[in-house]
Biopython code that builds the backbone (N, CA, C, O; Angstrom):
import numpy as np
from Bio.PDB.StructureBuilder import StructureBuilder

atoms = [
    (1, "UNK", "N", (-22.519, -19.209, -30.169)),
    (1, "UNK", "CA", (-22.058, -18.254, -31.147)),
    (1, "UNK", "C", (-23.016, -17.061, -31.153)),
    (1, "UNK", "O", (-24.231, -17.258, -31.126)),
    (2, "UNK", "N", (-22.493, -15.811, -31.187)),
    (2, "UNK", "CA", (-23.500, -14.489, -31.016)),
    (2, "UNK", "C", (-24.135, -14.449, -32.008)),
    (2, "UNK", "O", (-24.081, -15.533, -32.589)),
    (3, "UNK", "N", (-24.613, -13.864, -32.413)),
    (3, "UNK", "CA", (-25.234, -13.630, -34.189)),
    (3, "UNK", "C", (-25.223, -11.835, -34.586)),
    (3, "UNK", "O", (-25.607, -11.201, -33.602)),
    (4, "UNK", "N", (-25.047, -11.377, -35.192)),
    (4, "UNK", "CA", (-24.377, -10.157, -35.641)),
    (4, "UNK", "C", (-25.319, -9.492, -35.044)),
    (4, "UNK", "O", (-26.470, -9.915, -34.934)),
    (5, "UNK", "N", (-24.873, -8.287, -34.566)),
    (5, "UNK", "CA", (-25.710, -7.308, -33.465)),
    (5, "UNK", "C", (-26.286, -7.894, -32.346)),
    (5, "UNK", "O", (-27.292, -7.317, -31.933)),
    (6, "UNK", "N", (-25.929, -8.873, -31.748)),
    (6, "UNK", "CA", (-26.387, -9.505, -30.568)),
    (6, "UNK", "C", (-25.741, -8.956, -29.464)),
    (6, "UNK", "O", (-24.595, -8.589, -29.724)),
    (7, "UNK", "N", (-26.219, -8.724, -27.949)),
    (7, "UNK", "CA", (-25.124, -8.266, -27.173)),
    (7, "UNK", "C", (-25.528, -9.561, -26.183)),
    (7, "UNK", "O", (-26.590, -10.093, -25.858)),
    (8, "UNK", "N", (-24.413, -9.734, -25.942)),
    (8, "UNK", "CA", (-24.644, -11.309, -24.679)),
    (8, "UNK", "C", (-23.990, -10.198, -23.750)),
    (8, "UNK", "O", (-23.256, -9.211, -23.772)),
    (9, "UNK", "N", (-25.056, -11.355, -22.578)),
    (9, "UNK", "CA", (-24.952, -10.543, -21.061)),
    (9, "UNK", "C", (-24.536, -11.494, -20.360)),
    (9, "UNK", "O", (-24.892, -12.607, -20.746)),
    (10, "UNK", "N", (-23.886, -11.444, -19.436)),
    (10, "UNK", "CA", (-23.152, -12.820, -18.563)),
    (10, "UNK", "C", (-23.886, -13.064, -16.903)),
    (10, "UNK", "O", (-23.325, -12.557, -15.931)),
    (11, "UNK", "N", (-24.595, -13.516, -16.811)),
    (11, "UNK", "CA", (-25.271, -13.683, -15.227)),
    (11, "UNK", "C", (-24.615, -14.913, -14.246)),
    (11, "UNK", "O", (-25.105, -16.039, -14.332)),
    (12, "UNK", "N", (-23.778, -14.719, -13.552)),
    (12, "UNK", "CA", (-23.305, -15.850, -12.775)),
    (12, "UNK", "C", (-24.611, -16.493, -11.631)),
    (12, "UNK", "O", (-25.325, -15.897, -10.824)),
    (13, "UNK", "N", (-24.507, -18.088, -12.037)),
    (13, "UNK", "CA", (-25.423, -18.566, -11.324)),
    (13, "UNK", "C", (-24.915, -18.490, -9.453)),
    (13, "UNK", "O", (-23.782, -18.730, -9.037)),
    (14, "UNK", "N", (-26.046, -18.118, -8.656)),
    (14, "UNK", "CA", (-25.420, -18.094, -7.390)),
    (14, "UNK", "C", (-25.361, -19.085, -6.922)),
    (14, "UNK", "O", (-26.407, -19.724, -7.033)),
    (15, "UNK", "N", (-24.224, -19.787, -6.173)),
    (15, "UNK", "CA", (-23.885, -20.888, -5.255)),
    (15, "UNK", "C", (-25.585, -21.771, -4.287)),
    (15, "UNK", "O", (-25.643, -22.969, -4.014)),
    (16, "UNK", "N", (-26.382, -21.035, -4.070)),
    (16, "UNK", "CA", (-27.084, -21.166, -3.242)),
    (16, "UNK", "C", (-28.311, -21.626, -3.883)),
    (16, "UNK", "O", (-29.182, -22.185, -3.217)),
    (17, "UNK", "N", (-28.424, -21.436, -5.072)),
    (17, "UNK", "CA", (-29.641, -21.771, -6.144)),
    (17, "UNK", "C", (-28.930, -22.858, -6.995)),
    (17, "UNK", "O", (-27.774, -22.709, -7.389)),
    (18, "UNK", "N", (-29.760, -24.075, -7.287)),
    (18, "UNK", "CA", (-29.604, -24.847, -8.403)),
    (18, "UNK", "C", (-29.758, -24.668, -10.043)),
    (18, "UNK", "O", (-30.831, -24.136, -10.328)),
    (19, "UNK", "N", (-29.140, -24.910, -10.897)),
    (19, "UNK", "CA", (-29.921, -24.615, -11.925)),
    (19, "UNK", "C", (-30.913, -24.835, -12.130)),
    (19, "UNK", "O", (-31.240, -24.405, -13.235)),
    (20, "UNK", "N", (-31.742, -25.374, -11.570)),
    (20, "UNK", "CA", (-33.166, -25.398, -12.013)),
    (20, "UNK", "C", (-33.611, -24.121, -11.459)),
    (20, "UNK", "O", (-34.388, -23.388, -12.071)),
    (21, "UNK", "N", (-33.140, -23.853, -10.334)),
    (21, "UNK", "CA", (-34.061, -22.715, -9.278)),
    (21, "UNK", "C", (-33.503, -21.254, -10.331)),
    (21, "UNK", "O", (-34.207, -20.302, -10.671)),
    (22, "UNK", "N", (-32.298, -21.450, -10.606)),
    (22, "UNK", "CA", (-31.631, -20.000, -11.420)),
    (22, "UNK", "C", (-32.098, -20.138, -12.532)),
    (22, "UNK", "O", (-32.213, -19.002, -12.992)),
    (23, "UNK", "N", (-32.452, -20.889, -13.269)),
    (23, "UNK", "CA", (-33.297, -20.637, -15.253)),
    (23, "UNK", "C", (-34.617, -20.862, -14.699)),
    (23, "UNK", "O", (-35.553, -20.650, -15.471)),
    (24, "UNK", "N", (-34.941, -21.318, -13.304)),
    (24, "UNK", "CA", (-36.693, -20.679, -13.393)),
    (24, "UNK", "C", (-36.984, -19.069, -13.000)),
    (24, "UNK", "O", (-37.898, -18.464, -13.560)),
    (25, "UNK", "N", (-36.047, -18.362, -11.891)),
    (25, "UNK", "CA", (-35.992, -17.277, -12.009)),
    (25, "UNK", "C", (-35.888, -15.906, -12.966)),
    (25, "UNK", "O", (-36.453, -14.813, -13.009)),
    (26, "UNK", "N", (-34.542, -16.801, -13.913)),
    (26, "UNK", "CA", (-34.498, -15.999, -15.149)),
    (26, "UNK", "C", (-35.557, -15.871, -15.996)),
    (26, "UNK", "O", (-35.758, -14.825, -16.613)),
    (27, "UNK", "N", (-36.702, -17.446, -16.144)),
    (27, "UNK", "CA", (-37.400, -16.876, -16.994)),
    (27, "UNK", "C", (-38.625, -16.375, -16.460)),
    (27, "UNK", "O", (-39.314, -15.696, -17.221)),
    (28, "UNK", "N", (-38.940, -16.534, -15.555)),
    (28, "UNK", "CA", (-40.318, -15.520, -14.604)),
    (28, "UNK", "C", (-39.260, -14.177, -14.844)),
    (28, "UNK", "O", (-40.062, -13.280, -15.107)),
    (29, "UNK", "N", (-38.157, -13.688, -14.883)),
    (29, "UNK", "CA", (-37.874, -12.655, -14.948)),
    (29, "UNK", "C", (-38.380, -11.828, -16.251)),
    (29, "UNK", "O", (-38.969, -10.751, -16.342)),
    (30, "UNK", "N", (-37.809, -12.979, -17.461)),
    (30, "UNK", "CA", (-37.648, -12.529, -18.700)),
    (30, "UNK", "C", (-39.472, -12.438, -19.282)),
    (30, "UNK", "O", (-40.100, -11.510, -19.791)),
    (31, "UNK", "N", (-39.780, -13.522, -19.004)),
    (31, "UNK", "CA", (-40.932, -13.321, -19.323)),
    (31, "UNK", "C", (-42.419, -12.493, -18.630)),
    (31, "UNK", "O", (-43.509, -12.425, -19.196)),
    (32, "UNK", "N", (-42.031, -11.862, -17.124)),
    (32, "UNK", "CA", (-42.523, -11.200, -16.673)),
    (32, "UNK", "C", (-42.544, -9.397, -17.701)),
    (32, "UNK", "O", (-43.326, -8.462, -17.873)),
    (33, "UNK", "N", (-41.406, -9.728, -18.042)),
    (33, "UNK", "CA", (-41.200, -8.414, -18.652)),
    (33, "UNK", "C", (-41.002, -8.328, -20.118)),
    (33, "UNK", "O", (-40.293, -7.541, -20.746)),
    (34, "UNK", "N", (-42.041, -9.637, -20.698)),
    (34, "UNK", "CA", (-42.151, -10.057, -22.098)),
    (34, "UNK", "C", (-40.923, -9.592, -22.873)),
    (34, "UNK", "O", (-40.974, -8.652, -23.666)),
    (35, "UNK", "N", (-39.667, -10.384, -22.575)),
    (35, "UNK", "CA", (-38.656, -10.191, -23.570)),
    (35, "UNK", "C", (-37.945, -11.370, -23.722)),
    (35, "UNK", "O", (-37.354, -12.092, -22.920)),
    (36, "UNK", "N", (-38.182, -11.426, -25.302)),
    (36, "UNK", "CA", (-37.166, -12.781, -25.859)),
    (36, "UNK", "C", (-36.201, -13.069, -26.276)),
    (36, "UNK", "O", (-36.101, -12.999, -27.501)),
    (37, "UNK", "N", (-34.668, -13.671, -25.245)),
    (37, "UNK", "CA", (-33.452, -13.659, -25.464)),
    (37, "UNK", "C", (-33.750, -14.706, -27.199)),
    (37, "UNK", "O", (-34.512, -15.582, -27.610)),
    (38, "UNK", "N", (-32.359, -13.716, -27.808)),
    (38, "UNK", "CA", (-32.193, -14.584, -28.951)),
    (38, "UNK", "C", (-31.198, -15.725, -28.554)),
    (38, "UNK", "O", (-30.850, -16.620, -29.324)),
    (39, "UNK", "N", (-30.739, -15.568, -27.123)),
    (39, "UNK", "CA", (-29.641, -16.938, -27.496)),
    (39, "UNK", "C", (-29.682, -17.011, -26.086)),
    (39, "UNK", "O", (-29.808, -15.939, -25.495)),
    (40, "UNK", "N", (-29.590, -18.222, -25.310)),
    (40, "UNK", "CA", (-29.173, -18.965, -23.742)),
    (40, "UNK", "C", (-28.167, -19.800, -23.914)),
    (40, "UNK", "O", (-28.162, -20.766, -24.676)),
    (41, "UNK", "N", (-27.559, -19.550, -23.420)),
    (41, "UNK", "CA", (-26.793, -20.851, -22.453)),
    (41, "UNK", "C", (-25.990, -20.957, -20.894)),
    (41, "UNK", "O", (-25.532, -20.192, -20.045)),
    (42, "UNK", "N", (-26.109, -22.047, -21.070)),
    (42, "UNK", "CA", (-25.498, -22.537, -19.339)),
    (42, "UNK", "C", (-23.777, -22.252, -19.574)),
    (42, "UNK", "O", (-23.245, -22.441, -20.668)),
    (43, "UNK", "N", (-23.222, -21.896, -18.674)),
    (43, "UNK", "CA", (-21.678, -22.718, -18.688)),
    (43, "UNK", "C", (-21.399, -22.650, -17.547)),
    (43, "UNK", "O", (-21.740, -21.918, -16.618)),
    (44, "UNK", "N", (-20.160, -24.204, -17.776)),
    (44, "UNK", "CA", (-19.512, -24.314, -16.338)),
    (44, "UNK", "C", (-18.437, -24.495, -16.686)),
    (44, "UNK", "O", (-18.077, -24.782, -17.828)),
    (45, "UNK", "N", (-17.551, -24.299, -15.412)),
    (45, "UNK", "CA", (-16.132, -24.518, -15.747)),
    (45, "UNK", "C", (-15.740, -23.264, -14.796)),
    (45, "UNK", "O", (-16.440, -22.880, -13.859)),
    (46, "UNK", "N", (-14.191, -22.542, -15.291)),
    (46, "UNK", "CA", (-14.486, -21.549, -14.293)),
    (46, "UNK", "C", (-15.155, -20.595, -13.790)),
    (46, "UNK", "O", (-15.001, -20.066, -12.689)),
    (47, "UNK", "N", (-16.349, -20.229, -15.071)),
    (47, "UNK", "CA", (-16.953, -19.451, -14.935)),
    (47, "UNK", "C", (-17.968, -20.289, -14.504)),
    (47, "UNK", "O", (-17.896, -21.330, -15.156)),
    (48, "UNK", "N", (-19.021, -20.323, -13.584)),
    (48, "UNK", "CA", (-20.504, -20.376, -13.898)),
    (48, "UNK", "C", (-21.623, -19.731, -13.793)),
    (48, "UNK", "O", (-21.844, -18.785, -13.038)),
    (49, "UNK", "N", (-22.314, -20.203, -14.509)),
    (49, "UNK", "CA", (-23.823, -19.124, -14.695)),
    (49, "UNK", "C", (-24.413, -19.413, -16.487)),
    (49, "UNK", "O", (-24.357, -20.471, -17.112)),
    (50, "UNK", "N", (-24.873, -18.272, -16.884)),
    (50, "UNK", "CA", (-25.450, -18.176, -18.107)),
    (50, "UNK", "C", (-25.335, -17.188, -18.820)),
    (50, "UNK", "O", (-25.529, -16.058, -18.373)),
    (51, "UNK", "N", (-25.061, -17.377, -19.834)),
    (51, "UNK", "CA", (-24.562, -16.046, -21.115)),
    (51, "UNK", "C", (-25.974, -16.109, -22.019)),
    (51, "UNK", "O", (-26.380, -17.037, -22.718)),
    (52, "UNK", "N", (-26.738, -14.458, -21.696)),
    (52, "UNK", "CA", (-28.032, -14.635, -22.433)),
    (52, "UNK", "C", (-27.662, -13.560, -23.565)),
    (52, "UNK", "O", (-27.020, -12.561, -23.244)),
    (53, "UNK", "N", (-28.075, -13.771, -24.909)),
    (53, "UNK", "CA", (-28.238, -12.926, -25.998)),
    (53, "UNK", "C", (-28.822, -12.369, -26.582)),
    (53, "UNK", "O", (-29.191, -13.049, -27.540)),
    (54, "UNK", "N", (-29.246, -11.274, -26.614)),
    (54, "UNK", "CA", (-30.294, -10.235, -26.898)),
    (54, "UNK", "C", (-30.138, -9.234, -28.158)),
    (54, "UNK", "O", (-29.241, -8.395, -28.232)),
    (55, "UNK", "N", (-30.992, -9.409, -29.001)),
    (55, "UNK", "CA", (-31.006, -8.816, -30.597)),
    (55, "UNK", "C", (-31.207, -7.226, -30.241)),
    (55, "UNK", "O", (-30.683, -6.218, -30.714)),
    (56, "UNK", "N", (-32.306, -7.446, -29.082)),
    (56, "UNK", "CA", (-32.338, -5.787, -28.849)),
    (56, "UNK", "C", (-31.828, -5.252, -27.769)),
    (56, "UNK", "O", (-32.267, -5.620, -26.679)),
    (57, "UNK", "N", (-30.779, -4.255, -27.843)),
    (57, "UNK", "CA", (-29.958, -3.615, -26.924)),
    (57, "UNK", "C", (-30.771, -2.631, -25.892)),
    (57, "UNK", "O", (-30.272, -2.222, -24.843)),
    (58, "UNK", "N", (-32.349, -2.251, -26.425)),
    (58, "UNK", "CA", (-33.043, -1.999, -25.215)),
    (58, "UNK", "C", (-33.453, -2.971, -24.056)),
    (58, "UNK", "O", (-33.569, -2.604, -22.887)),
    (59, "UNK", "N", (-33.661, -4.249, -24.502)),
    (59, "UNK", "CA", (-33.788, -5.423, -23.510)),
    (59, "UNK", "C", (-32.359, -5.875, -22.953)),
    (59, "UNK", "O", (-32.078, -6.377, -21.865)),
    (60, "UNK", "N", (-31.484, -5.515, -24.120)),
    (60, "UNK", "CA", (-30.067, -6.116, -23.024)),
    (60, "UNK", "C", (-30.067, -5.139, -22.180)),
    (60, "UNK", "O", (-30.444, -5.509, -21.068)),
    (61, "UNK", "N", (-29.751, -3.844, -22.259)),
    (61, "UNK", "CA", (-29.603, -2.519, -21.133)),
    (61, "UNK", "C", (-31.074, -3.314, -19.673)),
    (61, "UNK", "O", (-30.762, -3.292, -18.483)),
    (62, "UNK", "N", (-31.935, -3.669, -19.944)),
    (62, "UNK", "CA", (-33.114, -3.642, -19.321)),
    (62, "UNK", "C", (-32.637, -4.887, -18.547)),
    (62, "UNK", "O", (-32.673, -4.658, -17.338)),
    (63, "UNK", "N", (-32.276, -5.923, -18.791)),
    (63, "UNK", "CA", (-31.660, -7.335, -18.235)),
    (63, "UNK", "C", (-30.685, -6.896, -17.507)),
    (63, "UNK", "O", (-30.580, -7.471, -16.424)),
    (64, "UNK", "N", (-29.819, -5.948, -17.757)),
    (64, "UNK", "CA", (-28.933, -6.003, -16.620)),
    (64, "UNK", "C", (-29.112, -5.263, -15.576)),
    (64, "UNK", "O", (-28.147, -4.658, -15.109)),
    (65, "UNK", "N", (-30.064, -5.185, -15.143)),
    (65, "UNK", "CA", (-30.981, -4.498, -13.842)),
    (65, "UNK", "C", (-31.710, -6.228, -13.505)),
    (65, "UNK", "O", (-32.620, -6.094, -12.688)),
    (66, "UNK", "N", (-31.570, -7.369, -13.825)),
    (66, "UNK", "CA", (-32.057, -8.182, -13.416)),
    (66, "UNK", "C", (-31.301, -8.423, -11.407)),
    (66, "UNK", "O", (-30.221, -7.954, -11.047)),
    (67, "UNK", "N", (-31.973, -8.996, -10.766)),
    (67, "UNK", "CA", (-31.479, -9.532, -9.457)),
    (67, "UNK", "C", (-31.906, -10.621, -9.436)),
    (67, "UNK", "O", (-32.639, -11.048, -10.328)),
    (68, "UNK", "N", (-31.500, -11.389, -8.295)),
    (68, "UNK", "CA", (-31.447, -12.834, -8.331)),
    (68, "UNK", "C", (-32.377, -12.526, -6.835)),
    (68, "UNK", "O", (-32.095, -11.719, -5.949)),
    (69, "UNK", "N", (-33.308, -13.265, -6.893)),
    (69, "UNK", "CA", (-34.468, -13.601, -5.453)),
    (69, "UNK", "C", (-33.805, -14.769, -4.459)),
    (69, "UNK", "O", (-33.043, -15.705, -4.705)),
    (70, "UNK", "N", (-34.509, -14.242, -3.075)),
    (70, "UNK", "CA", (-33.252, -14.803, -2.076)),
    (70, "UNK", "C", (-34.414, -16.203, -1.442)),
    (70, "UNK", "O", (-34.008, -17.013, -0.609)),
]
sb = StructureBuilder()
sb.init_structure("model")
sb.init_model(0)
sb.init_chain("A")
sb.init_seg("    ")
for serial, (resi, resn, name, xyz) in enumerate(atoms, 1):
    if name == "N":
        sb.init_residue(resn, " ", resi, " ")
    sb.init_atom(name, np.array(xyz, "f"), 0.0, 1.0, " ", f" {name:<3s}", serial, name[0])
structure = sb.get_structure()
């Protein structure tokens, strides 16, 4: 559930990385660049990947410049 003024960002996990390997990336990402999602989660189904939620819309704008390491 979002929480009022939250903007969730949607990152599809890549085929080639496990979840472990894709939420350790995300957070050497996130925390390389000291910012704390207000909300995570995983999903699967047709979509997969992770929907992250961010109180501040300067860190959401800033997250979606994230890349995934090969």
């Amino acid at each position: 559930m979002a929480l009022r003024g939250e903007t969730i960002i949607f990152v599809p996990k890549p085929s080639d990385l496990t979840y472990v390997e894709a939420m350790n990336q995300l957070r050497a990402w996130l925390d390389y660049k000291k910012v704390q999602p207000a909300d995570f989660k995983i999903i699967t189904g047709l979509k997969t990947g992770f929907e992250i939620g961010f109180s501040s819309e300067p860190d959401a704008q800033m997250f979606e410049l994230f890349e995934w390491r090969a």
